[in-house]
PAZAPA-4460 file (N, C-alpha, C; in steps of 0.05 Angstrom, whole numbers, plus 32768, in hexadecimal, padded with zeros to 4 digits):
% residues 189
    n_x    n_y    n_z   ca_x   ca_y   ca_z    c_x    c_y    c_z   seq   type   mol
   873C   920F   8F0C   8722   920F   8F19   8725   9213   8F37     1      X     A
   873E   9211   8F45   873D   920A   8F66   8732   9230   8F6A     2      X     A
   873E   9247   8F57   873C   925E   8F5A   8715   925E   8F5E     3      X     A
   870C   9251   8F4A   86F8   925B   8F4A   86E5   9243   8F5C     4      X     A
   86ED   9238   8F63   86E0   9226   8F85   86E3   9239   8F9E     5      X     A
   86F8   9241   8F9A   86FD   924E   8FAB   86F1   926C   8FB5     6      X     A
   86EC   927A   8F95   86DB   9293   8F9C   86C0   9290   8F9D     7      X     A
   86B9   926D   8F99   869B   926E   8F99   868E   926D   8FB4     8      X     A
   869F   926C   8FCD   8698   9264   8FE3   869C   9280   8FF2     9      X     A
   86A0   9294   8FE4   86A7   92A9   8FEE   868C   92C6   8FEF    10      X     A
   8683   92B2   8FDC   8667   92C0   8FC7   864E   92CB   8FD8    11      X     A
   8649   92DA   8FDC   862D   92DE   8FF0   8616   92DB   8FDD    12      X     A
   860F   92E7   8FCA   85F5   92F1   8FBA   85F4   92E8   8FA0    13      X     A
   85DF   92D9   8F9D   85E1   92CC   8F80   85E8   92E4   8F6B    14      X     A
   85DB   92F2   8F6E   85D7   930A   8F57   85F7   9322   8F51    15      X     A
   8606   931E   8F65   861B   9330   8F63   862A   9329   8F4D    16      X     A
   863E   9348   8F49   864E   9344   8F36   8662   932C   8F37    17      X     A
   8668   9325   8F49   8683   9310   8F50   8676   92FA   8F48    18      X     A
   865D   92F6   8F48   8651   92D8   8F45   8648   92D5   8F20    19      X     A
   863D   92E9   8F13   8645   92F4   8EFB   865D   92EF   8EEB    20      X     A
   8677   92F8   8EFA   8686   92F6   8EF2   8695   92DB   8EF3    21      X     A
   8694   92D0   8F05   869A   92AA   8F13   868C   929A   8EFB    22      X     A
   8670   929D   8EF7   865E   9296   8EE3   866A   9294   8EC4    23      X     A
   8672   92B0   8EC0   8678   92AF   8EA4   8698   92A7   8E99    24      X     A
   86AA   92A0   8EB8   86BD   9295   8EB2   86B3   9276   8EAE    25      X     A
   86AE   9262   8EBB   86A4   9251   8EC0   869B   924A   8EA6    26      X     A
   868B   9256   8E9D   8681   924D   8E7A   868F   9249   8E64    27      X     A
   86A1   9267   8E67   86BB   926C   8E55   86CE   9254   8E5B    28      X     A
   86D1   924A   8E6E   86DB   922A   8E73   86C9   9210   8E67    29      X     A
   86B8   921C   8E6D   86AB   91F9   8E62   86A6   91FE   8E43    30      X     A
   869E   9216   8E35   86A4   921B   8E12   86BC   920E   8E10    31      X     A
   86D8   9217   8E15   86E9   9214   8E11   86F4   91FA   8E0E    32      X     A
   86E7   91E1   8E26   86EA   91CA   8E2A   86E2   91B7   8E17    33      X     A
   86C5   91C8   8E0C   86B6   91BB   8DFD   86BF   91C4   8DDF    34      X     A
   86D0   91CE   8DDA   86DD   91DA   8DC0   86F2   91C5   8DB9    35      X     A
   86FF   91C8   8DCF   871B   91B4   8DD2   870E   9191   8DD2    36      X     A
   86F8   9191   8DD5   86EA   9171   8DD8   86E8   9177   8DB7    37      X     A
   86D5   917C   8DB1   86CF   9184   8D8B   86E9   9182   8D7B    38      X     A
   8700   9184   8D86   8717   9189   8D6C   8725   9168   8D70    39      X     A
   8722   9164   8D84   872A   9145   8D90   871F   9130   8D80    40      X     A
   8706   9133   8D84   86EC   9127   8D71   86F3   9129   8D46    41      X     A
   86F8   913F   8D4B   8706   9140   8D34   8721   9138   8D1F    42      X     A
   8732   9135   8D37   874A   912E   8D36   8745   910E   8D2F    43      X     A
   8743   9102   8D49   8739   90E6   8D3F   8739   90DF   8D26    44      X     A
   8716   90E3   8D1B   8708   90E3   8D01   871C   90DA   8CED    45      X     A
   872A   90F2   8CEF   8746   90FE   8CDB   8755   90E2   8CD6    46      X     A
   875D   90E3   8CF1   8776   90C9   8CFB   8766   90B0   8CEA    47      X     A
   874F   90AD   8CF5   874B   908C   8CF2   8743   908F   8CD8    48      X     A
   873E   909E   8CC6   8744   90A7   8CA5   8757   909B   8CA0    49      X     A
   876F   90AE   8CA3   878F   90A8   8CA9   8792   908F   8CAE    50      X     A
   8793   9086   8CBC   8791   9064   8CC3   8788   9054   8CAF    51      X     A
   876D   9059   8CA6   8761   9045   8C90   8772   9042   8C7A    52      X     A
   877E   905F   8C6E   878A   9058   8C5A   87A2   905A   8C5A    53      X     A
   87AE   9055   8C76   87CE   904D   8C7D   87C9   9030   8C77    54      X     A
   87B0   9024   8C81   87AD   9005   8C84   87AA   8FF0   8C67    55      X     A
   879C   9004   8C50   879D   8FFE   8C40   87A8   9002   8C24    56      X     A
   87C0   900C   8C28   87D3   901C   8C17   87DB   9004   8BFE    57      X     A
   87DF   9006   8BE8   87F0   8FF6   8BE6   8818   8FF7   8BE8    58      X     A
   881D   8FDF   8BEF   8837   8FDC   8BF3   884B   8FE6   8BDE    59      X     A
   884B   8FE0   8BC7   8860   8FE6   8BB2   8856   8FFE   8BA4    60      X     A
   8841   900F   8BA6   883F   9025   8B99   884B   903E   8BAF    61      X     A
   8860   9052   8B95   886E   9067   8BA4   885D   907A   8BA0    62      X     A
   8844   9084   8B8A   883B   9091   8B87   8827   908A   8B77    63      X     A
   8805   9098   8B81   87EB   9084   8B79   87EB   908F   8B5D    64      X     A
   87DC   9088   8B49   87D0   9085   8B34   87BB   909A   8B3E    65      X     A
   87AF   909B   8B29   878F   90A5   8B24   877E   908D   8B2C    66      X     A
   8778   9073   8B18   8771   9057   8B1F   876F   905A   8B3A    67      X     A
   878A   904B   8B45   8793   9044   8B5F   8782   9057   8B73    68      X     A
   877F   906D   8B6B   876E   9085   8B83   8758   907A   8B89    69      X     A
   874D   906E   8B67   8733   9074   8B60   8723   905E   8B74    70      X     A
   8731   9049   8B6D   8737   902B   8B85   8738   9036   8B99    71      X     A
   874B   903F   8BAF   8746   903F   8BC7   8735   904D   8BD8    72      X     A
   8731   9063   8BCD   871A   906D   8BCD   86F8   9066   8BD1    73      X     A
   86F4   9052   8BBD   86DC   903B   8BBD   86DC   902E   8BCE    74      X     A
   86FE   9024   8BD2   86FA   9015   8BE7   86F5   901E   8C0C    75      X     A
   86FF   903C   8C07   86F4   9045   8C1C   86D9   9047   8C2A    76      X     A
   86C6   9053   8C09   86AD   905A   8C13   86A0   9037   8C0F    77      X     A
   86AF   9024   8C0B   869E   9013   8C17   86A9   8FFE   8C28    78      X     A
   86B1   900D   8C40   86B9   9004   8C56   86AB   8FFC   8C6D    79      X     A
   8693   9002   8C67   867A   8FF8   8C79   866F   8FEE   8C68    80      X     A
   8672   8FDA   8C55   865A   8FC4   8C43   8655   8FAC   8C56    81      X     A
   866B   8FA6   8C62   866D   8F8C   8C77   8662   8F8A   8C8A    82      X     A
   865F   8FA2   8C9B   864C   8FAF   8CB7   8635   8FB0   8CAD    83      X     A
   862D   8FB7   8C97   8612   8FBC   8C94   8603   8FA3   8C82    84      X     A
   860C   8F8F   8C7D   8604   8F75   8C70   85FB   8F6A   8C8F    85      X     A
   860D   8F6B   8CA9   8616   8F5E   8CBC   85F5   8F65   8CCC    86      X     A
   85F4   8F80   8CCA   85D0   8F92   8CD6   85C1   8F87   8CCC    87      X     A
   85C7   8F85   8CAC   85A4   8F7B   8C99   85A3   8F55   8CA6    88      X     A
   85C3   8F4F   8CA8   85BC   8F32   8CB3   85AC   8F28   8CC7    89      X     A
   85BB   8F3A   8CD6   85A3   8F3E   8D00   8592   8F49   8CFB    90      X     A
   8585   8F58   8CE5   8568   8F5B   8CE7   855E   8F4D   8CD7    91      X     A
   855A   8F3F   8CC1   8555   8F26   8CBC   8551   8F16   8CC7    92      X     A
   8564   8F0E   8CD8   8562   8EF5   8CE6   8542   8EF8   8CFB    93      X     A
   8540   8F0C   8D0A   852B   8F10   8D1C   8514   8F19   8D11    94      X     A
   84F6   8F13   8D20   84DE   8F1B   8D18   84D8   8F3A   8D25    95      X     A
   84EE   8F3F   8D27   84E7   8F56   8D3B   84DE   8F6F   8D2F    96      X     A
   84C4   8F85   8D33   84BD   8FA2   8D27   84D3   8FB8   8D2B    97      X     A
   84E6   8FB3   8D3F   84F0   8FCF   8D3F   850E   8FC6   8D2F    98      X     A
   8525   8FD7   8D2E   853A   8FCC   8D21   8550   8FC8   8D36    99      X     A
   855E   8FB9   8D2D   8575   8FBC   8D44   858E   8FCB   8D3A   100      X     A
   8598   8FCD   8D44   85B6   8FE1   8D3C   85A9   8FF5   8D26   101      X     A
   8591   9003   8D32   8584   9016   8D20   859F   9030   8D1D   102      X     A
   85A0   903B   8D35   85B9   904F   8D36   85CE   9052   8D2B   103      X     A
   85DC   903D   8D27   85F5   902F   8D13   85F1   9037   8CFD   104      X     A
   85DD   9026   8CF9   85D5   9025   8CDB   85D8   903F   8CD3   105      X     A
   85BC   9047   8CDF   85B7   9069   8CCA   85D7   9078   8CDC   106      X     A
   85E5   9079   8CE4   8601   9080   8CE4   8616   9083   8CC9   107      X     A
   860C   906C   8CC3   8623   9057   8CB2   8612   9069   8C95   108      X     A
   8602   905B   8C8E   85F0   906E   8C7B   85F1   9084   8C75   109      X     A
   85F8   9094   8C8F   85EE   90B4   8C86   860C   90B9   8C85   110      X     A
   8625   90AC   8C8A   8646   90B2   8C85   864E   90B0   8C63   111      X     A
   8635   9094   8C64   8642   908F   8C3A   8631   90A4   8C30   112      X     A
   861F   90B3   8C33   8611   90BC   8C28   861D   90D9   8C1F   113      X     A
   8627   90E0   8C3C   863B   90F7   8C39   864F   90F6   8C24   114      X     A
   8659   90E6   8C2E   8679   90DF   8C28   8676   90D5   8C02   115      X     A
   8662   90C9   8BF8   8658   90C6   8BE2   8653   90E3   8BDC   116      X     A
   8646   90F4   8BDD   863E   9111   8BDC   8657   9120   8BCF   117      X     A
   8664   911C   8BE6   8681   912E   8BE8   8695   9121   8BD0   118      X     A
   869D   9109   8BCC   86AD   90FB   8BBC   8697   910A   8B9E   119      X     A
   8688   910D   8B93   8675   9112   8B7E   8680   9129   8B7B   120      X     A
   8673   9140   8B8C   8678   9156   8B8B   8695   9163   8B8A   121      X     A
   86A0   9177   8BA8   86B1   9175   8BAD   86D4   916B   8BB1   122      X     A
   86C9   9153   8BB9   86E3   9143   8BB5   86DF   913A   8BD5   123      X     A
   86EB   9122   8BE0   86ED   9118   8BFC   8703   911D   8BFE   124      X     A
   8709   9122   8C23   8722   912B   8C26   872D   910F   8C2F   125      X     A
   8747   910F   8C21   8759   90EE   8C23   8772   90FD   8C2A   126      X     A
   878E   90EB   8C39   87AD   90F7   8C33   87AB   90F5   8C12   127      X     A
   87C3   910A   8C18   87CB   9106   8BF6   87D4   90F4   8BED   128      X     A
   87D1   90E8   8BDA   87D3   90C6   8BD8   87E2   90CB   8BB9   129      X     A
   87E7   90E1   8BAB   87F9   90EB   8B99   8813   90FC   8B9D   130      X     A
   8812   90F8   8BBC   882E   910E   8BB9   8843   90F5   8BC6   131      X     A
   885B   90FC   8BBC   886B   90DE   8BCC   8877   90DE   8BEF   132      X     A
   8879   90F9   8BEE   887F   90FC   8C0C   8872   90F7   8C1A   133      X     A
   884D   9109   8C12   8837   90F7   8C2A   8836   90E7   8C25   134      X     A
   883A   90CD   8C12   883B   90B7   8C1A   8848   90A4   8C27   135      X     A
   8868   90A6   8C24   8872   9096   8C36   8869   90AA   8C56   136      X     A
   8866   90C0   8C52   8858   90CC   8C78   8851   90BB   8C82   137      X     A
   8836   90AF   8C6B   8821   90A1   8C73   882A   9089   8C75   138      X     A
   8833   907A   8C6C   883E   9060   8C76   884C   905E   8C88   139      X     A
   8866   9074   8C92   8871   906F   8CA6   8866   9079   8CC4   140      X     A
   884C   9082   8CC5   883D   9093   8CD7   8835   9076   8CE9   141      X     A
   883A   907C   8D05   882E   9069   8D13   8817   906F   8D21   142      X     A
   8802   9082   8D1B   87EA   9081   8D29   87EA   9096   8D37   143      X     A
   87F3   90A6   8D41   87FC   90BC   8D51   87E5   90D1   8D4C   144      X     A
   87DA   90D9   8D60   87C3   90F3   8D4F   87D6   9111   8D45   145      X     A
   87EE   9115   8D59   8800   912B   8D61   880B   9134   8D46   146      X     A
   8812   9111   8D31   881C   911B   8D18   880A   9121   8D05   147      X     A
   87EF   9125   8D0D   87DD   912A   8CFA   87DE   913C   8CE4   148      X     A
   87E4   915E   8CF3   87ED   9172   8CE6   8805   9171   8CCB   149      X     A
   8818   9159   8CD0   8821   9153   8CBC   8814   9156   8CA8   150      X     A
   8800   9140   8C9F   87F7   9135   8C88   87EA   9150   8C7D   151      X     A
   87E9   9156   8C5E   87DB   915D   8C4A   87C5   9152   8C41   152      X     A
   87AF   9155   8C4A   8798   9154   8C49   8788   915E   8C2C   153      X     A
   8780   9151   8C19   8773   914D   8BFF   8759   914A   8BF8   154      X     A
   874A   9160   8BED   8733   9156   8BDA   8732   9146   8BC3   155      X     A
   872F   912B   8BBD   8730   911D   8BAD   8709   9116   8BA1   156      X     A
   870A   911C   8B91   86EE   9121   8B7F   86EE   910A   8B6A   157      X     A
   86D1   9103   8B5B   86D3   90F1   8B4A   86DC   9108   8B2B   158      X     A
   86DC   9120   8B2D   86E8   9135   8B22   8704   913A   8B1A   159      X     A
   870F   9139   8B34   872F   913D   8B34   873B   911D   8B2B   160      X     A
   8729   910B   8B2C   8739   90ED   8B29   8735   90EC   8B03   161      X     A
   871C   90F5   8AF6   8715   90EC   8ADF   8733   9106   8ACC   162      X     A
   8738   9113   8ADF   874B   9135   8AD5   8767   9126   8AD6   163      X     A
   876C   9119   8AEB   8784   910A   8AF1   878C   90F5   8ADA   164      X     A
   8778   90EE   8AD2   8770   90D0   8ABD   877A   90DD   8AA4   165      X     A
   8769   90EE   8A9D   8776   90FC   8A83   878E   9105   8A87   166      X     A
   8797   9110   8A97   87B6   9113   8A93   87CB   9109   8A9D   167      X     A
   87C0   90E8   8AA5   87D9   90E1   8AA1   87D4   90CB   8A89   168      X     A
   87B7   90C8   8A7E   87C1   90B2   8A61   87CC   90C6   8A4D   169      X     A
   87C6   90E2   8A4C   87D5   90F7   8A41   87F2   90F6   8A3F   170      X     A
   87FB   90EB   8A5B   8817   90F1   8A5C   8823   90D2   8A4D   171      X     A
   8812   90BD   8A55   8829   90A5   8A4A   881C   90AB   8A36   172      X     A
   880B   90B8   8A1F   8813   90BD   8A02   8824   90C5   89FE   173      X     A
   8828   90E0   8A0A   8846   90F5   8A06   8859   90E2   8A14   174      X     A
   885D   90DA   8A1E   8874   90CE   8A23   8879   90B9   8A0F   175      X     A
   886A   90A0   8A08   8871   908C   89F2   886D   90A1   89DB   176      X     A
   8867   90B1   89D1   8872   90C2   89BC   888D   90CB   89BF   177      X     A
   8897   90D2   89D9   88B3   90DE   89E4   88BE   90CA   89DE   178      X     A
   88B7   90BB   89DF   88CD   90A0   89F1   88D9   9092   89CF   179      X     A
   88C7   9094   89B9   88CA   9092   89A2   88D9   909D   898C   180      X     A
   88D8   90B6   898A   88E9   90D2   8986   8908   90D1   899C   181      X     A
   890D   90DA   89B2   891E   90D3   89C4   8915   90C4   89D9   182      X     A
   8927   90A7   89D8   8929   90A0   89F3   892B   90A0   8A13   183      X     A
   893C   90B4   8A0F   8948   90C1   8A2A   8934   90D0   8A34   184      X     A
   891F   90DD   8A2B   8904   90F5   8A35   88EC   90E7   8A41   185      X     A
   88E7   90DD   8A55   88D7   90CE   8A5B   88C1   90E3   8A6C   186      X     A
   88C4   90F4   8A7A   88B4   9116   8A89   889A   911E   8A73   187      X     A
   8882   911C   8A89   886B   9124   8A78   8865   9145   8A8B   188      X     A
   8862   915C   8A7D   8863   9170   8A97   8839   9172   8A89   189      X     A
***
């Protein structure tokens, strides 16, 4: 910017080309700023995702279940039940017409609402919580936004979990069938 302090003092005429041109750099800087603010904003989001379910992993599993998804998952989208008991409490408590922590609230509301939407439909995006490498990632990850790009990023659906379900009670049939016939064959493909 010192370049362009500097040619602004140089400037005679609002209307000239140089001032035009000063102008449309100047913008192309602040889009740019404001692009780079937007992916930041984004990044975060991501992270403190990442975070939640670094924080609530469990310990002894190397690789989730179907179940186990189906669980943390729930437990994600109801990660604001406590905040929002905490609102209906403070407004309860007072005689007051307007609401308080109105903002929050419909915040909080319009996130499960999505995020309920998307888990239905689609699938929500979670780490992979079935592959074994992103998982120990994810456990050994200390918070960093920089390693973000690491992670494998997942649509997980009430779709893909009920698809997961069938095949893996599929597989411990075929397998205690295997395992019956030959011992040694325990692999469901």
């Amino acid at each position: 910017m010192p370049k362009i302090k500097q040619n602004l003092s140089k400037i005679g005429h609002p209307n000239s080309r140089k001032t035009a041109a000063l102008v449309r750099q100047i913008k192309r800087k602040q889009d740019r700023h404001k692009t780079k603010l937007a992916h930041v904003c984004l990044e975060n989001i991501v992270g403190e995702k990442l975070m939640w379910f670094k924080e609530h992993l469990l310990p002894d599993v190397r690789v989730y279940l179907a179940e186990e998804t189906q669980k943390i998952i729930a437990e994600y989208m109801a990660r604001f039940n406590e905040e929002l008991k905490q609102i209906d409490i403070k407004q309860s408590i007072g005689k007051r017409k307007n609401r308080q922590y109105a903002s929050r609230e419909d915040i909080i509301k319009l996130t499960l609402k999505k995020e309920a939407e998307e888990y239905n439909t689609c699938g929500i995006e979670v780490p992979d919580l079935w592959d074994d490498t992103q998982l120990n990632l994810l456990r050994t990850w200390g918070g960093e936004l920089k390693y973000l790009q690491k992670f494998k990023l997942r649509r997980i659906g009430k779709k893909h979990i009920l698809d997961k379900l069938l095949l893996e009670k599929k597989c411990t049939k075929q397998s205690k069938d295997n395992l019956q016939k030959s011992p040694g064959n325990m692999e469901c493909e």
